[in-house]
N, C-alpha and C positions, 0 to 999 in steps of 0.2 A: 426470816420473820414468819409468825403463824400470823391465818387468817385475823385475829382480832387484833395482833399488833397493824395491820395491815387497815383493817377497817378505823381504827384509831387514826392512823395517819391521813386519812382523806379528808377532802373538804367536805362541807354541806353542803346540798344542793345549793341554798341559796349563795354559798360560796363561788359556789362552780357558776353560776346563772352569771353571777357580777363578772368573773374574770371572762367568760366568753367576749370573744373579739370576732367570729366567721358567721357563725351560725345562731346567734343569740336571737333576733327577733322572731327567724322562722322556728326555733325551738318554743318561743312563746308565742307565737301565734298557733301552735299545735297546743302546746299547756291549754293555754284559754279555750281552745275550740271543740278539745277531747273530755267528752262527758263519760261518766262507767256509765255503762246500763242499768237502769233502775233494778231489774232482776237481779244485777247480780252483786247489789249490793250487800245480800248474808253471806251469800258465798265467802267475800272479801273481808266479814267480820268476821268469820271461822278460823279465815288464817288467820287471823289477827290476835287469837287466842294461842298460836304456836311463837310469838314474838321474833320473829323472824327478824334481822336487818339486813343490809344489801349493801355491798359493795360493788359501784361500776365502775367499768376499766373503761376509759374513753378520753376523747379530744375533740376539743370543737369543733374542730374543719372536716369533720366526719359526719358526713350524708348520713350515712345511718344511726349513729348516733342522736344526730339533729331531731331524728322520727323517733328514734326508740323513748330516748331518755323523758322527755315530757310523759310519753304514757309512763312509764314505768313510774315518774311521779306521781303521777293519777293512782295506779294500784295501791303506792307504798304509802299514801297520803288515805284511800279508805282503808286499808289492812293497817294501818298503823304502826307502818316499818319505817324504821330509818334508813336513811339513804346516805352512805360516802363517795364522792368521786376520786379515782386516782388517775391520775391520766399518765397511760399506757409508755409515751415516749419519758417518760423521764423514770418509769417503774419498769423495766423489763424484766426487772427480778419475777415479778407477779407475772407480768403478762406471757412472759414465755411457759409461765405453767396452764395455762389455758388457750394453746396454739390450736386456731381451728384448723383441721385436722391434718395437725399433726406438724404444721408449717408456718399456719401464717398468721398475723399478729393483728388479722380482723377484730373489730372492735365494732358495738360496742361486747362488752362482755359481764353478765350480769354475774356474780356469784351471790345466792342467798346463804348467807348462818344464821345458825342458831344462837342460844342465849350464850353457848360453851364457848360458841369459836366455831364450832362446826362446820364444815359444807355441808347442804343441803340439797343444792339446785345451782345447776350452771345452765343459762342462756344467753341465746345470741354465736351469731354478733346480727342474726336477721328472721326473721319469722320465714317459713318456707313459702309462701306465697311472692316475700320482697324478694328472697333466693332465686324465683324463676322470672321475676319480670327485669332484674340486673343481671341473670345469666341470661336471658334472652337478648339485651341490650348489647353487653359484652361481644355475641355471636354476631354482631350485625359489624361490629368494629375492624378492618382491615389487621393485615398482622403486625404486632408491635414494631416489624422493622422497616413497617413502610412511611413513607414520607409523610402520608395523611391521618396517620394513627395520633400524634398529640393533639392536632385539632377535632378528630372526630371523637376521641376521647372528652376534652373538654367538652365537647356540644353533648355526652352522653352523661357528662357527669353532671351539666344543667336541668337536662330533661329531667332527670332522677330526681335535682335537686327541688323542683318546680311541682313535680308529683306527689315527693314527701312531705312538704309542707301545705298542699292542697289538699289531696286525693283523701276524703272521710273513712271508702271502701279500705286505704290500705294502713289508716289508722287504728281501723276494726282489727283487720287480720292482724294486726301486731298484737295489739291486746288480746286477741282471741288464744294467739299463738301461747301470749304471756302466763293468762288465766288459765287454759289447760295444762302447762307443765306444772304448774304451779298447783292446781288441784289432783293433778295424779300424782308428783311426788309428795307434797306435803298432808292433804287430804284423804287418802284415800292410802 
């Protein structure tokens, strides 16, 4: 399948919002609480002249997804893009074409097209700011063969989860992340 069979086949956000089962209220407690900045609202009508839509590879029980997705509805909500979800485990076709790097099947995974079908822009599955405070967590974690590795895993995948849907600072850096790729590849 090409990209637009592809974006065809996904849900609506709003589709996606309703089926969530793990992660839906902290996803909407992000939605509601994630403003664009006033400045950068031309910006976001600029793109909005390129008609971009967005296809996200994702699943609910996904930390980072939880954080990304709400902004990434914010953007695509003032640039005036549409949004498909296809979630990853049941699409491998797609998602092993977008393996971060090179292996793994992190999620989420934004591709922007154009009006063609195109790719345009691939992001994700984290803004480099989330990248260093999860690989910093990661580091603290004993090694997967030890006894204490799935509960201190679980207690790391709390903390994470309790930051992502709080923390304003790392709501920014995702959009920030979001908006510059987004204005160096399609603007500029």
């Amino acid at each position: 399948m090409n990209l637009e069979q592809w974006f065809d086949k996904g849900m609506t956000s709003k589709e996606y919002i309703e089926y969530m089962k793990v992660h839906k209220e902290n996803t909407e407690t992000i939605r509601n609480g994630f403003m664009i900045p006033e400045e950068d609202v031309e910006v976001l009508n600029k793109l909005g002249e390129h008609s971009l839509r967005v296809i996200a590879i994702t699943e609910d029980w996904c930390g980072d997804a939880m954080l990304n997705i709400p902004i990434l509805l914010k953007v695509a909500d003032a640039a005036g893009m549409d949004v498909r979800m296809i979630l990853r485990d049941e699409n491998l076709e797609l998602m092993d074409q977008y393996l971060t790097n090179g292996t793994s099947r992190a999620i989420p995974i934004f591709i922007f097209i154009d009006r063609e079908g195109n790719e345009k822009l691939v992001w994700g599955p984290r803004a480099p700011m989330v990248k260093k405070i999860v690989d910093d967590e990661r580091a603290k974690l004993p090694p997967k063969d030890h006894e204490l590795f799935p509960e201190r895993q679980k207690e790391m995948v709390q903390r994470l989860t309790s930051q992502y849907s709080k923390d304003v600072v790392v709501w920014q850096e995702v959009y920030d992340s979001l908006k510059t790729s987004l204005v160096q590849n399609i603007l500029m």
